[in-house]
Backbone as numpy.savetxt, mean C-alpha at the origin, in Angstrom:
# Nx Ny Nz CAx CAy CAz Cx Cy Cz
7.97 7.54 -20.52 7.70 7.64 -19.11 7.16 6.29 -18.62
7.31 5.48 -17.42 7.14 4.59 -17.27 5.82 4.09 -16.62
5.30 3.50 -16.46 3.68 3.31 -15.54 3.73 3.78 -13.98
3.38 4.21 -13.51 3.34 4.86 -11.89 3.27 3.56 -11.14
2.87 2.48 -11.59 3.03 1.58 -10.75 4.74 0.90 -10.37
5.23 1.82 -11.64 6.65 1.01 -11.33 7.97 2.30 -11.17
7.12 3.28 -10.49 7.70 4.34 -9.78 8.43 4.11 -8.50
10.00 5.23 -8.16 10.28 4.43 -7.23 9.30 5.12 -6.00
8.85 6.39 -6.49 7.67 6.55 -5.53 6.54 5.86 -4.65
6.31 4.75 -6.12 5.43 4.01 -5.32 5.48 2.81 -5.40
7.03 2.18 -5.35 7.37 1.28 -4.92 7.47 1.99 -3.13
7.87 2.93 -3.22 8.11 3.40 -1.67 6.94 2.96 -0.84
6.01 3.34 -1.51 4.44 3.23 -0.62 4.08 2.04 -0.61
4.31 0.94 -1.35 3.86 -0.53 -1.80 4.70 -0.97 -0.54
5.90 -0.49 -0.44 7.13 -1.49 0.53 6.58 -0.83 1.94
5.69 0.26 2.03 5.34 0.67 3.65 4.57 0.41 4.02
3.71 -0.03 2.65 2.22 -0.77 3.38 2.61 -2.31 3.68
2.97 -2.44 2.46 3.62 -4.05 3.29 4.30 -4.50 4.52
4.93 -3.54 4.80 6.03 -3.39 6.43 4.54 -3.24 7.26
3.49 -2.55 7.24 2.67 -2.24 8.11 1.97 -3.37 8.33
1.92 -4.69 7.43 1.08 -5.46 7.11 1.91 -6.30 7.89
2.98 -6.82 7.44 4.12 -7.85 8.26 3.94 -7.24 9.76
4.00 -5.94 10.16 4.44 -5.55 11.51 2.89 -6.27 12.40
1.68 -6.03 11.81 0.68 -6.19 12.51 0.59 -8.03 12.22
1.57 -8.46 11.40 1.32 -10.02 11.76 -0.01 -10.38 11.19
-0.26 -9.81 9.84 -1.28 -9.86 9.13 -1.23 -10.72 7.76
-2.03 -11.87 7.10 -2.14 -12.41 6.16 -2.14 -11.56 4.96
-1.87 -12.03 3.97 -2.48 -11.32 2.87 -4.16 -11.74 3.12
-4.19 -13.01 3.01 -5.25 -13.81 3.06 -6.43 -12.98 4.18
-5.79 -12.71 5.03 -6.50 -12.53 6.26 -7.04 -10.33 5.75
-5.71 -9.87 5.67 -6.32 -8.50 4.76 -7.42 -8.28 4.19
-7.22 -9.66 2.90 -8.16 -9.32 1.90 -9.96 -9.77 2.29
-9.36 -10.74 3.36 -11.04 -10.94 4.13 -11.65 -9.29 5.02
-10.60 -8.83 5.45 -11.63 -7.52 6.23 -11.81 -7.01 5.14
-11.18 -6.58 3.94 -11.26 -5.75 2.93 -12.69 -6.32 1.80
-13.20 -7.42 2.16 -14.06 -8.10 1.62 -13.69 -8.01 -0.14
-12.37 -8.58 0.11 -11.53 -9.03 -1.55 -11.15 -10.37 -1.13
-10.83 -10.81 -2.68 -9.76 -11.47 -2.78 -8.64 -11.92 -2.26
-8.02 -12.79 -1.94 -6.28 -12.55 -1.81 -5.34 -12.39 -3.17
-5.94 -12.74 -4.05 -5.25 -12.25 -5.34 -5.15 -10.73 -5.36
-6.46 -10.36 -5.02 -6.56 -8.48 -5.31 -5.24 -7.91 -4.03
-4.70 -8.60 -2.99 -3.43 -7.79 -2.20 -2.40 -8.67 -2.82
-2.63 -10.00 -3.20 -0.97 -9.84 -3.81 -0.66 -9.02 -5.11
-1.77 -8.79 -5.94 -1.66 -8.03 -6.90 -1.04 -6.65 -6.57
-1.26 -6.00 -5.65 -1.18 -4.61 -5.36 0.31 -4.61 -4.78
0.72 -5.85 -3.95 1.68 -5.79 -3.53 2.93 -6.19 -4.17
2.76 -6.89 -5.74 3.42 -6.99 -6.71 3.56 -5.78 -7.26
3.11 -4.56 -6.86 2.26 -3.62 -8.13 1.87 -4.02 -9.08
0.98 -4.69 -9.42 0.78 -4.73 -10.37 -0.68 -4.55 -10.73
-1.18 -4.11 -9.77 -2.33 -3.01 -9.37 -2.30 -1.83 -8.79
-2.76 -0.41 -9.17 -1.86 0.52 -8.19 -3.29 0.67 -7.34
-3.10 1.05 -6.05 -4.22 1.62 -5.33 -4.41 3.12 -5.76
-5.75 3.27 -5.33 -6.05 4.60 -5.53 -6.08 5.38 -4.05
-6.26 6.49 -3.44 -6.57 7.16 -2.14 -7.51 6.56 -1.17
-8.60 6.63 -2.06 -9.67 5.80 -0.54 -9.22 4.21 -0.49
-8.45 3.61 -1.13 -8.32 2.40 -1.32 -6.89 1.78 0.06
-6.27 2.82 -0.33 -5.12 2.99 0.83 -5.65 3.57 1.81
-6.56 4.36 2.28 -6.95 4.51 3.33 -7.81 3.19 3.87
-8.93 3.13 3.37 -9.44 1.73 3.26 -8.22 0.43 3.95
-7.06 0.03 3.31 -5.95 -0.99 3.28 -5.72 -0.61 4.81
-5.29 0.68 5.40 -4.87 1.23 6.71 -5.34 0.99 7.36
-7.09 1.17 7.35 -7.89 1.25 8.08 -7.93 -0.54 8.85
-7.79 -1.52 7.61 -7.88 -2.66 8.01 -6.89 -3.25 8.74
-5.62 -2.52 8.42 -4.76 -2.93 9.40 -4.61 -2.43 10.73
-5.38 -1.63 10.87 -5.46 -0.97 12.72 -4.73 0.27 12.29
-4.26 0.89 11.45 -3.55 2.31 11.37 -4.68 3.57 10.79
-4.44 4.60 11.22 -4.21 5.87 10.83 -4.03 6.23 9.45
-5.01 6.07 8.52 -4.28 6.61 7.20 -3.26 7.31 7.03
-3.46 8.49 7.68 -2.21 9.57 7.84 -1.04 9.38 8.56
-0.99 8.64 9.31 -0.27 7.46 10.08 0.86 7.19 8.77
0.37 6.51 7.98 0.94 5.64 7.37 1.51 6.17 5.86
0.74 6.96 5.86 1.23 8.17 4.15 2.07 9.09 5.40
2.42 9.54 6.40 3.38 10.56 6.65 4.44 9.05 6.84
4.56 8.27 6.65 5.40 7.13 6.83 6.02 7.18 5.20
5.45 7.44 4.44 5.53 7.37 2.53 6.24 8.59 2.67
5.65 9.79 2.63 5.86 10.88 2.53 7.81 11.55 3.08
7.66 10.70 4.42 8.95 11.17 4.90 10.19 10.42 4.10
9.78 9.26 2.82 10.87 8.58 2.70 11.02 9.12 1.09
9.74 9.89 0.38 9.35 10.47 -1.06 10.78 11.01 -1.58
11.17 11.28 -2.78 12.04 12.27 -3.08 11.67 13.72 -3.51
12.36 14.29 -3.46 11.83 15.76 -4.08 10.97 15.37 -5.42
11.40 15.14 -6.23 10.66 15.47 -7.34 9.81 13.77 -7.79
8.77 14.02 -7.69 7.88 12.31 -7.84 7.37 12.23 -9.38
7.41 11.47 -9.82 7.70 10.88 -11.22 6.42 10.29 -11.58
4.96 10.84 -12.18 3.75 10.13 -12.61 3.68 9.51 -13.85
């Protein structure tokens, strides 16, 4: 079974947070300052090669001006039936 980070599940969610990030015309650089990180710690995540956890993606949303739920019914509508951990 392969690592969840390299699910196409959550490649799905990695590629919607990123679209949310490009759409708001947002740095990585500039992210990881409201998020009081790194910019290594969002390119990491956005490589996957960190997976986020729940409050962490809410947290990520929050900094970009969205709606957590906003943005997981954005994941959710693109998910397949059966998700692969």
């Amino acid at each position: 079974m392969p690592k969840s980070v390299f699910t196409d599940a959550y490649r799905l969610l990695i590629e919607d947070l990123v679209a949310a990030r490009r759409a708001k015309k947002v740095s990585q650089a500039e992210l990881a300052s409201r998020l009081a990180k790194v910019k290594s710690f969002i390119a990491k995540v956005e490589r996957r090669g960190r997976r986020l956890d729940v409050l962490e993606f809410c947290a990520v949303s929050r900094a970009l001006g969205y709606d957590e739920s906003e943005l997981l019914a954005r994941v959710v509508a693109r998910l397949p039936r059966e998700i692969e951990i």
